[in-house]
C-alpha positions, 0 to 999 in steps of 0.5 A, a space after each residue: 671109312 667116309 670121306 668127304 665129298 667137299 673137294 668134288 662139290 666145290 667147284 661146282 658150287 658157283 654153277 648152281 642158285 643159293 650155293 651157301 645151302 650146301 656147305 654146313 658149318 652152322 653155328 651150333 653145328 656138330 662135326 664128328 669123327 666117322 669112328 667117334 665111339 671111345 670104344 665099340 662100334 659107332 652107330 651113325 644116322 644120317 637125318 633128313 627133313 626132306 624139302 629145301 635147306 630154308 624149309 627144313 633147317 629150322 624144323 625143331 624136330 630134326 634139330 631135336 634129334 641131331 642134338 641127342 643122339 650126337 650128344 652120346 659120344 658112341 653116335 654120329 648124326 648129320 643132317 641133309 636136304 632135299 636139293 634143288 633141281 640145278 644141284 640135282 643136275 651137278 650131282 648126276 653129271 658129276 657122280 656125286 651121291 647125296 651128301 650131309 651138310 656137315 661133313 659132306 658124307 654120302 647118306 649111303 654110308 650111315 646106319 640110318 637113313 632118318 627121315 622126318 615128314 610132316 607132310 606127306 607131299 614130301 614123298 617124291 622128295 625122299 624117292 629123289 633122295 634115295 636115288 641120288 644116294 645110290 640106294 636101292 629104292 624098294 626096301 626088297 632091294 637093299 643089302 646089309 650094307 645100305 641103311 635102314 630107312 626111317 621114316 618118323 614125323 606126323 605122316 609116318 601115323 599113317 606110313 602105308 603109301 610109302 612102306 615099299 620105299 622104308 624099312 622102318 617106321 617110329 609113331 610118335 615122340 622120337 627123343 628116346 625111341 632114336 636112342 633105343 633104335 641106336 643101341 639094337 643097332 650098336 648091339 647088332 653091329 657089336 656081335 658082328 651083324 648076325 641074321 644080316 639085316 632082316 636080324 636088325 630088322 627083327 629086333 626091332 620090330 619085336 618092341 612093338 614101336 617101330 613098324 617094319 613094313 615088310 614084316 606084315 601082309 596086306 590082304 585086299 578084298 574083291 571090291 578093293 578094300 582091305 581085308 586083313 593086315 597080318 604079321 607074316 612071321 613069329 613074335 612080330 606084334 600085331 600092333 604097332 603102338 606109338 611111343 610118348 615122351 613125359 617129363 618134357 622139363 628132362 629133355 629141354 631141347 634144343 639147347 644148342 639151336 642151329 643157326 642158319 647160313 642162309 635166309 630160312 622160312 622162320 628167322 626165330 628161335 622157338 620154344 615148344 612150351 608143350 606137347 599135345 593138345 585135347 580141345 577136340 577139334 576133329 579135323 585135327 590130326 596133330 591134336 589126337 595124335 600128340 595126346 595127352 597134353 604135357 607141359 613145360 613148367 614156366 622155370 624150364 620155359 624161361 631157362 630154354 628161353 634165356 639159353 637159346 638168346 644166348 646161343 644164337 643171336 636171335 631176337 624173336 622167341 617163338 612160343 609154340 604148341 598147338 594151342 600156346 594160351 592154353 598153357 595153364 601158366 600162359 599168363 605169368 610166362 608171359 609177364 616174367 618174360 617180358 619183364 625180364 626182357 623189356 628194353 632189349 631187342 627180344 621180342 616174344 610172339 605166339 603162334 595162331 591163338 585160339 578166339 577163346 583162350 586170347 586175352 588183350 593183357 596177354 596180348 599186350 605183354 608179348 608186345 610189350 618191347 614195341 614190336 607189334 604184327 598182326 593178331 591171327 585166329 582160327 574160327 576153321 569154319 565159317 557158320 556156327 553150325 560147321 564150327 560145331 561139326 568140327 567141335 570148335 565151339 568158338 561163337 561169332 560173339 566170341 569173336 567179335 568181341 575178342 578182336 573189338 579188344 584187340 582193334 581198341 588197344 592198337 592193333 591195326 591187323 588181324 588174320 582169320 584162317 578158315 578150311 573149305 571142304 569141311 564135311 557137311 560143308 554148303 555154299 552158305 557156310 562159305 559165303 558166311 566167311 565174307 559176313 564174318 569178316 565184314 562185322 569184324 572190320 565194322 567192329 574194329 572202325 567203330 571201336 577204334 575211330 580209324 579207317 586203316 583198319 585190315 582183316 585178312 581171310 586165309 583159307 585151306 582145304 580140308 584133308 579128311 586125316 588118319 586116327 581123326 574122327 574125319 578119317 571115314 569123311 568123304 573128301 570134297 573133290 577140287 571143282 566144288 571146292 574151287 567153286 565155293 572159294 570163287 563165289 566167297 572172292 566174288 562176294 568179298 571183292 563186290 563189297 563197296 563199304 568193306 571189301 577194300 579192307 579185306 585181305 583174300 588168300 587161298 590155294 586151289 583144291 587141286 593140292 589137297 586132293 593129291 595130299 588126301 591120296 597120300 594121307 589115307 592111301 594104303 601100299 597101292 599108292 606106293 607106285 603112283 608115287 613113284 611114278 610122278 618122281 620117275 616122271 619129274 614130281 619133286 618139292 611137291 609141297 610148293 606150288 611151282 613145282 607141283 603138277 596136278 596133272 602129272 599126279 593124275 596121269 600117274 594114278 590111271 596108269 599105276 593103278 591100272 588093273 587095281 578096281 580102285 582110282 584116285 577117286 576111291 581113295 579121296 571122295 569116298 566115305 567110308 563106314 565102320 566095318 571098312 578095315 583102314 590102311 592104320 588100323 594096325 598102327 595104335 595111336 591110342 585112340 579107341 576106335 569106337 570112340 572116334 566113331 562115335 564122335 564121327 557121328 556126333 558131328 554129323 548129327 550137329 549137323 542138323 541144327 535142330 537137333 540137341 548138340 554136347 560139345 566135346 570138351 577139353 579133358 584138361 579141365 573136365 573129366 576124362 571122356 574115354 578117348 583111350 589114350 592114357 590108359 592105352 599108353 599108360 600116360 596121364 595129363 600133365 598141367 600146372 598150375 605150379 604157382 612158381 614165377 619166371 624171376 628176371 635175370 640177375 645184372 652181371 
C-alpha cells in the first residue's frame, strides 16, 4: 500500500516559489484507489514528462497516455514533474521521495516508472528524478521491487545515451503499446513475479517493440566506433521495431484534457487532426519518424473539438500535426468550425504553416471570430539553394507572394523561422535571411499602404538527427554558428529603410552542440550525463539554467581514456559503413534510402548541377522510403467529401 505524501509536503509549501504546481487535483484529473482492479492484481504507472509542471502538463502525449490507461479499471496512472531546485531542497531535507501529483505517492512505488522526452536535454532531469525517488540510478542496480523504467517519446529513437539509467524503451505511437506493456506486467504479477525481473524484462522484449538495453551488447572498434550491437541472449530480436497507431478516429484522445492550476506554456486545447508527415524535409526527425501520414476524418475533428470546449473552458482551439494545412480536408474544417463557432468566444488557430500549402481564405476562417496574431512560416533555409539541400522547395516568389496576401487582407505581423548550421551552409545562405526579410516588408508597405508593418526573423540551430538523411551530417560547432548570426544581426540592424521593422530572435550555438551529443551519442555518453547532474546540471532545456561549461568539463573527464571526445560525437561526419548507435532500432526506414537522399542533398548543393525534389508520397507515387511495407502500414487521407455541420441550438 501507498500512502500519500501530502501531510509532510503541506507544511512546507509556503517555503517554496509557485507552490499550486505540487497539489494536483486538476480538473479532468484521475484519482484511484491504490488496489483499484475489481479483481486480480492492478498494474500501476507513474508517468512523467521530465521539465516543469508549466512545461509538461499540457504535453498531449502524457495526457494521452493518462487518459488510457486509467480508463481500464485494473490501472492506475498518475503523473509527476521535474521539480524546481528550491522544492528539490524541501524534499532532501525533509525525506520526501518524488512524488505524483495526484495522489502524492512516492514513484518508487508504481510498476512503471514512464517517461516521455522530446527532447533530449531532459536527460539530467530524469537522473534528478530518480534520485529523488530513492531508485537506484543504473538499470544494473534495481531490484524487483523498483519499477521498470520506461522511456518513450521522439528521443527514445535514439535511447542509447541513457540505456544505462532505463530498463526499457518503446519507438513510436504509445496508445496500445503501454496497454499490451500493462498486461505482461498483470500477467507476471498475476503467477506470482516468476524469473523476478529480468522474467518481465524478458517477455517484453521478445514482442520486438520494447528495446530492453541491458539485453544487448555494444561492441566498439579500436578507432572509437561501433563495431556490433548483439543481443547477449536467446529469442531476443535483433531489431527492435517501432510501433504505429492506425485508425486515429478509434482513439480520439484526449477526451477529458487536463486543465491547469497554475499558468502553463500553452493556454489551449489542442487538437492532433493527424499523425505523420511525408513532405521530406530531411532535417526533420519527427517528420520520418512518425510516418505514414494518418488522418482524422473532419467528423472526429469537430466532435474532439466541441468536447474538449466543453470539458475545459478553453477558448483557443489549436489544430495541430506537423503540417496542419496539409490535411487533405483543411479547408471544409475550417469553415465548418468557424461556422459553428462564429460569435462566441472560441477562436481557432494553426501551428506554423507551410509557404505552400497557406491560403488567405483559410487564413481568414480561423480569424473569422475577431482574434487575429501573427502569421508565421518556415522557409528553414535562407538561399534557394539550401532550401533545395534540405528538400523544402519553398521559392523566394512562393513567399513573397504568399504574405503580400496576407499583409493586403489585415494582417500586420508575420514570423520567418529559419535554422543555421544546415549542411553545406555559407555566410551567404545566412546573410540571404536579411535579404528575404527586407522584400518581405517592402512587399507588405507596398500592398497595404502602412507603415506598421513588422516580420520578425527566429532562427535555431541545426541538430544533425537519428534515421534523417542528416544522421551522417557534420554538425557545425557553435564559434561558426555564432559567428554567422552576428554578421545577419549586423546586417539586419545597419538597415536604415527596413531594419526598425525587422524582429531578431536567436539562441547561441552553444545549446545545440550538447544536444547534438545527446541526440546521436551511443552508451558512452551515458556517463557525461550523469556527471553534469552529479555536478548540478538540471532543466537543461532553459537557458538560465544550462551550463555549456559544466557539459564541456563533464565530457573531458567522462570520457577520458575513451579515444573519443565531445567533438567526435557532433562535427564529425560520418560515412556509410559506420554502424550508428540505432541501427538496431527500426524506424522503418530503409537505410540506403536515406543514403541515398543523403547524397542527393549534397549534389543539390552545387547549383549547376541538375536537381528532383523529393515529393510528398500523399499525392505521388510511392518512392520507397520502407515505411509502409516495413510496418505493414498504408497512408491514410481523405477526401472523405462529408461536411463539419454546426451544432443543433439546445
Amino acid at each position: 500500500m501507498s500512502v500519500s505524501l501530502f501531510p509532510r509536503l503541506e507544511p512546507r509549501l509556503s517555503s517554496v516559489q509557485k507552490p499550486i504546481q505540487y497539489v494536483g487535483g486538476e480538473l479532468n484529473s484521475t484519482v484511484k484507489e491504490w488496489d483499484c482492479a475489481p479483481e486480480g492484481p492492478t498494474v500501476r504507472w507513474a508517468l512523467m514528462y521530465p521539465d516543469a509542471y508549466e512545461v509538461g502538463l499540457p504535453n498531449q502525449g502524457v495526457q494521452i497516455l493518462y487518459e488510457v490507461l486509467n480508463e481500464r479499471d485494473w490501472i492506475l496512472a498518475e503523473r509527476t514533474y521535474s521539480v524546481w531546485q528550491d522544492m528539490e531542497t524541501v524534499m532532501r531535507e525533509d525525506g520526501i521521495p518524488q512524488f505524483t501529483v495526484d495522489a502524492h505517492r512516492s514513484v518508487r512505488d508504481f510498476d512503471v516508472f514512464g517517461l516521455s522526452f522530446s527532447t533530449e536535454l531532459g536527460y539530467t532531469n530524469m537522473l534528478n528524478a530518480l534520485d529523488l525517488a530513492g531508485i537506484p540510478l543504473h538499470a544494473v542496480d534495481r531490484g524487483d521491487e523498483d519499477p521498470i523504467v520506461l522511456a518513450g517519446g521522439h528521443a527514445a529513437f535514439n535511447p542509447e545515451p541513457i540505456a544505462d539509467f532505463l530498463d526499457a524503451a518503446v519507438l513510436g505511437d504509445g496508445e496500445e503499446v503501454v496497454l499490451a506493456i500493462s498486461e505482461v506486467v498483470r500477467e507476471w504479477k498475476t503467477e506470482g513475479r516468476p524469473g523476478g525481473r529480468d522474467e518481465v524484462l524478458r517477455r517484453l522484449a521478445v514482442t520486438s517493440n520494447i528495446y530492453v538495453p541491458k539485453f544487448y551488447d555494444v561492441a566498439y572498434a579500436a578507432d572509437g566506433t561501433i563495431e556490433a550491437v548483439v543481443p547477449n541472449r536467446p529469442g531476443i530480436p535483433y531489431r527492435v521495431t517501432k510501433h504505429t497507431l492506425m485508425d486515429l478516429d478509434a482513439w480520439p484522445y484526449p477526451a477529458k484534457p487536463l486543465v491547469p492550476l497554475a499558468e502553463t506554456v500553452h493556454e489551449r486545447f489542442s487538437v492532433e487532426i493527424f499523425r505523420g508527415c511525408t513532405r521530406g524535409c530531411r532535417f526533420c526527425q519527427a517528420g520520418m519518424i512518425t510516418r505514414p501520414v494518418r488522418e482524422r476524418s473532419i467528423e472526429t475533428i469537430g466532435a474532439m473539438v466541441e468536447n474538449g470546449i466543453r470539458k475545459t473552458g478553453f477558448e483557443e482551439v489549436g489544430l495541430l500535426s506537423l503540417s496542419s494545412a496539409d490535411h487533405t480536408e483543411i479547408a471544409e474544417v475550417a469553415k465548418g468550425l468557424a461556422d459553428r463557432y462564429e460569435g462566441s468566444n472560441v477562436s481557432l488557430s494553426l501551428p506554423s504553416t507551410r509557404v505552400d500549402a497557406f491560403n488567405i481564405n483559410l487564413a481568414n476562417e480561423f480569424s473569422r471570430n475577431g482574434r487575429r496574431s501573427g502569421l508565421t512560416f518556415a522557409p528553414e533555409g535562407g538561399s534557394e539553394r539550401l532550401r533545395k539541400v534540405i528538400n523544402k522547395m519553398v521559392t523566394e516568389e512562393d513567399l513573397i507572394r504568399t504574405v503580400s496576401a496576407a499583409y493586403s487582407h489585415g494582417w500586420r505581423q508575420v514570423k520567418l523561422y529559419f535554422m543555421c548550421g544546415l549542411p553545406t551552409e555559407t555566410d551567404e545562405d545566412v546573410l540571404q535571411i536579411a535579404d528575404l526579410a527586407r522584400k518581405v516588408i517592402a512587399e507588405g508597405r507596398k500592398v497595404s499602404g502602412r507603415n506598421d508593418i513588422r516580420c520578425t526573423v527566429s532562427i535555431g540551430g541545426f541538430v544533425p538527427k537519428p534515421h534523417t538523411p542528416f544522421q551522417w551530417a557534420a554538425q557545425l560547432d557553435h564559434e561558426t554558428t555564432d559567428a554567422r548570426l552576428k554578421k545577419l544581426r549586423d546586417t539586419v540592424r545597419e538597415d536604415k529603410k527596413y531594419g526598425r521593422a525587422i524582429g531578431f530572435r536567436y539562441h547561441d550555438g552553444k545549446p545545440g552542440t550538447i544536444e547534438g551529443l545527446l541526440s546521436r551519442g551511443d552508451r558512452r555518453v551515458g556517463a557525461v550525463i550523469e556527471e553534469v547532474w552529479r555536478d548540478g546540471g538540471r532543466f537543461d532545456g532553459w537557458s538560465e539554467h544550462f551550463s555549456y561549461d559544466r557539459w564541456v568539463a563533464s565530457a573531458d573527464k567522462a570520457l577520458a581514456g575513451t579515444g573519443v571526445d565531445l567533438d567526435w560525437y557532433t562535427v564529425r561526419e560520418r560515412d556509410y559503413d559506420e554502424v550508428l548507435p540505432w541501427d538496431h532500432l527500426d524506424s522503418g526506414l530503409d537505410k540506403d534510402w536515406l543514403w541515398a537522399d543523403w547524397e542527393d542533398a549534397l549534389s543539390a548543393a552545387d547549383p549547376s548541377a541538375p536537381h528532383t525534389e523529393v515529393e510528398d508520397c500523399r499525392w505521388t507515387p510511392c518512392y520507397d522510403c520502407g515505411v509502409c511495407p516495413e510496418m505493414n502500414t498504408e497512408i491514410q487521407i481523405g477526401p472523405t467529401g462529408r461536411q463539419l455541420l454546426p451544432l443543433a441550438v439546445v
